[in-house]
N, C-alpha and C positions, 0 to 999 in steps of 0.2 A: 818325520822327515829323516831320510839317509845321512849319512856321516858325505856321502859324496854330494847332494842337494845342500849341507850345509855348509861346507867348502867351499861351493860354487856361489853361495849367496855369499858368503863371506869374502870372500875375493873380488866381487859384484861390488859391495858395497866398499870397503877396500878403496877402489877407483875410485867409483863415486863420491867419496868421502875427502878426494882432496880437492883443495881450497880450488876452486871456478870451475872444477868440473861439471859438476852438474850444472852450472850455468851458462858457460859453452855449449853444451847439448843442448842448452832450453832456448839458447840465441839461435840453432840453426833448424829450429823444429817445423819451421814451414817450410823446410824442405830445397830452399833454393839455397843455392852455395852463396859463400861469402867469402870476400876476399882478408886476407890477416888484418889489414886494417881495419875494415868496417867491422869483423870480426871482435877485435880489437874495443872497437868504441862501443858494437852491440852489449860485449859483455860488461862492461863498463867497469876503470878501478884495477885492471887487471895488466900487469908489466910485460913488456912483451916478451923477458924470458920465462916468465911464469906461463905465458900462451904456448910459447913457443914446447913449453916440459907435457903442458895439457895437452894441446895436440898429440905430440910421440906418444903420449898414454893410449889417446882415446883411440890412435891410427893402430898402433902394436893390438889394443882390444877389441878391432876388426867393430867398433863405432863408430866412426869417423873418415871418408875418405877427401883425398882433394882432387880437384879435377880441372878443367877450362873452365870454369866459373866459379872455383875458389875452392874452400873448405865445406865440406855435405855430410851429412847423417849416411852412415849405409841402410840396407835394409835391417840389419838387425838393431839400429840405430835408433831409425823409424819405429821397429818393435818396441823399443824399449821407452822413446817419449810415447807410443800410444798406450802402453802401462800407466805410464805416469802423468798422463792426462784428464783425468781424474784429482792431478793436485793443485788445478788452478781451482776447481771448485771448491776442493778441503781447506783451498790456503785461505779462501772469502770469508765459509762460514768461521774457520777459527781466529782469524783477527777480530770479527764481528765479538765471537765468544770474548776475546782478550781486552777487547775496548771494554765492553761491559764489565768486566770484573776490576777496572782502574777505575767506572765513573762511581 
């Protein structure tokens, strides 16, 4: 990996990494916009200044736009939950794994 691919994943994850991001992203992954509130409640737990600092995030990192029917994934947005679509099926088998190592 480049010093420049690692940067970029670094910064990638950076985002990522603060509290309700990634779960803002994963509330609006069907693609239909949503409004701050239902937004709001989709993501569930989450203050509405702390919505309010996640959006500016995700809008400034060209993930997130708003529009007539609320808050939406961009395409690159889109890109990136279809990446990571793949982590509803990893998140199954390893709880499955997790139960079993408590019974």
């Amino acid at each position: 990996m480049s010093l420049k691919e690692s940067v970029a994943i670094g910064q990638l994850l950076g985002l990522l990494e603060s509290r309700y991001a990634m779960r803002v992203l994963w509330a609006l992954r069907d693609g239909r916009g949503q409004t701050f509130r239902l937004l709001q409640d989709s993501v569930g737990g989450i203050t509405p200044n702390t919505l309010n600092t996640r959006i500016k995030e995700l809008r400034e990192a060209g993930l997130l736009t708003h529009g007539n029917e609320g808050y939406a994934v961009t395409s690159m947005g889109g890109d990136l939950l279809k990446r990571l679509g793949d982590m509803q099926a990893f998140a199954g088998k390893w709880a499955s794994s997790q139960a079993k190592k408590i019974k």
